[in-house]
N, C-alpha and C positions, 0 to 999 in steps of 0.2 A: 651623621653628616650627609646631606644633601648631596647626589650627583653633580647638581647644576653648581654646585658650588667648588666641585674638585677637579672637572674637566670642561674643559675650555667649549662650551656654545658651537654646533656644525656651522664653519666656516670663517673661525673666528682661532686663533693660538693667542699664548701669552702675551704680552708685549715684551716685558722685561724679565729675564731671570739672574739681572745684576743689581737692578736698583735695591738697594736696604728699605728706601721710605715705603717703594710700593710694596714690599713684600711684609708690611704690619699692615698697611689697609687696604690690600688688594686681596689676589690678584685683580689685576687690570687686565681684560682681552681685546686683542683688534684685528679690526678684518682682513684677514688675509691676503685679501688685493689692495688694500687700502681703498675701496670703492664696493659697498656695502649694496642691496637690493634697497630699492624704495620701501621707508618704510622702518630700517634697520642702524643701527648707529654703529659709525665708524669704530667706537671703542664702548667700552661695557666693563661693570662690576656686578658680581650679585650682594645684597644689600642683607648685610647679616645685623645681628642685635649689638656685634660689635662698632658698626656704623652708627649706631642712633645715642641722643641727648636724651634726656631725663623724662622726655614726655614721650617716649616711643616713634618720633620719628627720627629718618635720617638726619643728621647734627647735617649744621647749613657747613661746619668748616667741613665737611668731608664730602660736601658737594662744590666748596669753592677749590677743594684740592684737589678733585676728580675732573671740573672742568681746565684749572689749569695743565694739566697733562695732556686734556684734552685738544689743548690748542696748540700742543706739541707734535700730536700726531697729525690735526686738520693742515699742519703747516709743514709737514714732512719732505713735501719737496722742495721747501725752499734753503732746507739746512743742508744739502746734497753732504751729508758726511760729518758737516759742524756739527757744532755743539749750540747751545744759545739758553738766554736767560728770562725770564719775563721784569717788563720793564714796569707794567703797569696791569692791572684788572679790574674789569667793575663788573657787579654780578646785579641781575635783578633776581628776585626770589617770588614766585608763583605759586605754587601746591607743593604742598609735605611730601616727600617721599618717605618708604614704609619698607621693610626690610621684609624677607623673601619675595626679593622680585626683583629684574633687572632694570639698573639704571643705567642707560646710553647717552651717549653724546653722540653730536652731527654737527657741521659750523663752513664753514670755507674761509680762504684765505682773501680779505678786501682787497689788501693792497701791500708790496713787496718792492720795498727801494735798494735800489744798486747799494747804500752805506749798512745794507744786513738788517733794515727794522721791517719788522713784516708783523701786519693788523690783521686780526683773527674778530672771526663773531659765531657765536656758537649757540646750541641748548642741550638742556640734557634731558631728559624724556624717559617716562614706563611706556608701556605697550601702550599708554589710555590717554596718558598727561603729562603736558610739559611741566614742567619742574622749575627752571631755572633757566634765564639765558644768562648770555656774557659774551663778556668781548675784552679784546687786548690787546697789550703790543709786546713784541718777541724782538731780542736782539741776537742775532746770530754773531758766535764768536768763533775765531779759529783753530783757538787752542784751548785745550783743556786744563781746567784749574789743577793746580797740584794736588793730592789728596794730602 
């Protein structure tokens, strides 16, 4: 097993060591400030063989589920505590990704209205090539579903 795959990237921890989903296709890491060096993506997976579809690249649903998390974190300040859902996503798809090697996201938050919906636009990126963009919309809720 890979280093880069068992400890978190300098400057970079877990995200989650609650969520059930991330922890079958993760880990997921993010940046410690939440404000990343030019160059570097707010949040990151390393891209194993359990990541990829039949023809050896990254499967696209494990890049449409990496980016929506991802617009979890780009929108982090606007949930100050909530919780929240996505409401809608649309992805464009660019270049294969390929496993041993990281995939990042990077994105900002468009626009954030008083009634909790808040528009995200993002990509996801290797060191060389964009991958994927996208974009969405998030609903911020107050309470937490029951489990």
């Amino acid at each position: 097993m890979s280093n880069k795959k068992q400890l978190p990237p300098k400057g970079y921890k877990q995200w989650s060591q609650e969520d059930r989903f991330e922890h079958r296709n993760g880990p997921l890491f993010i940046h410690e400030t939440y404000d990343p060096p030019k160059g570097q993506g707010l949040i990151r997976f390393f891209a194993e063989q359990k990541h990829c579809n039949g023809g050896g690249a990254i499967h696209g649903g494990m890049l449409m589920t990496f980016a929506d998390g991802a617009m979890f974190a780009i929108a982090h300040k606007e949930f100050k505590g909530s919780f929240g859902v996505t409401v809608t996503m649309n992805n464009e798809f660019i270049y294969p990704g390929w496993p041993n090697q990281w995939i990042e996201a990077t994105g900002k938050v468009t626009r954030a209205t008083k009634s909790g919906m808040v528009f995200v636009r993002g990509e996801l990126f290797t060191q060389d090539q964009i991958l994927m963009t996208f974009s969405g919309l998030l609903k911020r809720i107050h309470k937490k579903p029951i489990d």
